[in-house]
Rosetta silent file (secondary structure, phi, psi, omega in degrees, C-alpha in Angstrom):
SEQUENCE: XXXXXXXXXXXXXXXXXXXXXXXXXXXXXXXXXXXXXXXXXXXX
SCORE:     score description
SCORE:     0.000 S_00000001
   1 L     0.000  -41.564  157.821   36.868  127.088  -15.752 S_00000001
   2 H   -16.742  -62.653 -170.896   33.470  129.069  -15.189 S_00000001
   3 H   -51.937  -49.444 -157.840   31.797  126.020  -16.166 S_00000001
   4 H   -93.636  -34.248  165.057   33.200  123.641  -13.842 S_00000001
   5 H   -67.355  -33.212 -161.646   32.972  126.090  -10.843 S_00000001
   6 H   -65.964  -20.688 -169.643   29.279  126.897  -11.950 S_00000001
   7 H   -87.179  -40.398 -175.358   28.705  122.857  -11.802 S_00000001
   8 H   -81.045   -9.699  148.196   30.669  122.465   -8.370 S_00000001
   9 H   -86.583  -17.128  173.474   28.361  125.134   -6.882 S_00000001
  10 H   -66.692  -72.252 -173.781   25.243  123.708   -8.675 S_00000001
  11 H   -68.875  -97.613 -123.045   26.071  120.188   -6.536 S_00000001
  12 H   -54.326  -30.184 -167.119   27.300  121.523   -3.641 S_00000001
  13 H   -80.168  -22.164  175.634   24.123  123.575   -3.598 S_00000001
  14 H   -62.701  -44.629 -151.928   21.979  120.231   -4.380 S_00000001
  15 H   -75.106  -42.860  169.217   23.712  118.445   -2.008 S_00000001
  16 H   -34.045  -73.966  145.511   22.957  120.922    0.617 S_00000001
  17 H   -10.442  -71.077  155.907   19.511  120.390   -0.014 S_00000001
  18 H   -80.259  -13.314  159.018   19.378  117.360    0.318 S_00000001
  19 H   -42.717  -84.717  164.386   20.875  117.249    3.688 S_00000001
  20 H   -14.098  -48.306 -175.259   18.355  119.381    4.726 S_00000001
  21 H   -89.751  -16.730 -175.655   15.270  117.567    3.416 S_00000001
  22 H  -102.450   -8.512 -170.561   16.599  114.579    5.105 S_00000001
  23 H  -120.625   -4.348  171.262   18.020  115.733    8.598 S_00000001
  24 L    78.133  168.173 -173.301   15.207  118.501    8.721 S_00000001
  25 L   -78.547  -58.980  161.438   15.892  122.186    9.605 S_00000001
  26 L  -111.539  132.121  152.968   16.627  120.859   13.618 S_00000001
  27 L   -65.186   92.064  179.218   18.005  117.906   13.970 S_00000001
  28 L   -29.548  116.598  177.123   15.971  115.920   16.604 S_00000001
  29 L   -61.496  168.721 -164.324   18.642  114.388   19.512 S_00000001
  30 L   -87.860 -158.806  154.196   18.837  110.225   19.156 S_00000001
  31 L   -90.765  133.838 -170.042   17.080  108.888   22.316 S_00000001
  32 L   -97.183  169.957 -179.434   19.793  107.935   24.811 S_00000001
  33 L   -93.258  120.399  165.626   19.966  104.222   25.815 S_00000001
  34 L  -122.101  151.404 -154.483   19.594  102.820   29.238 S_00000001
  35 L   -65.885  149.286 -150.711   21.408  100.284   30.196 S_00000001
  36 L  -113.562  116.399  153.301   19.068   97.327   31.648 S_00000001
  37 L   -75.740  158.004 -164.558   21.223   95.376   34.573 S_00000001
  38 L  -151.255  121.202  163.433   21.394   91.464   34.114 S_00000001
  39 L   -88.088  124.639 -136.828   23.205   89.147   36.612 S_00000001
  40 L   -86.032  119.147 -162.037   25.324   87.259   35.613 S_00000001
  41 L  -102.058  123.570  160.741   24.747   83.244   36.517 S_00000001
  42 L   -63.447   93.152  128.991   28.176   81.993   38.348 S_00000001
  43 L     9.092  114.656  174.037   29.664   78.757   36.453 S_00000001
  44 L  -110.201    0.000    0.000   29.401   75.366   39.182 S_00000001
């Protein structure tokens, strides 16, 4: 059972990693969106 914990902390610690290398140490906020208005053309 050693083994198989030593392997499930081996990935979890990889995995960790890679989180890291891919989201960076701070994670940068998304840009918020703003909403553009557009009127709507009434149907005849």
């Amino acid at each position: 059972m050693d083994y198989i914990e030593g392997i499930i902390e081996r990935v979890a610690d990889w995995i960790r990693q890679l989180i890291d290398a891919l989201m960076g140490e701070s994670p940068e906020a998304e840009p918020e969106l703003i909403p553009i208005p557009v009127r709507d053309r009434q149907s005849r």
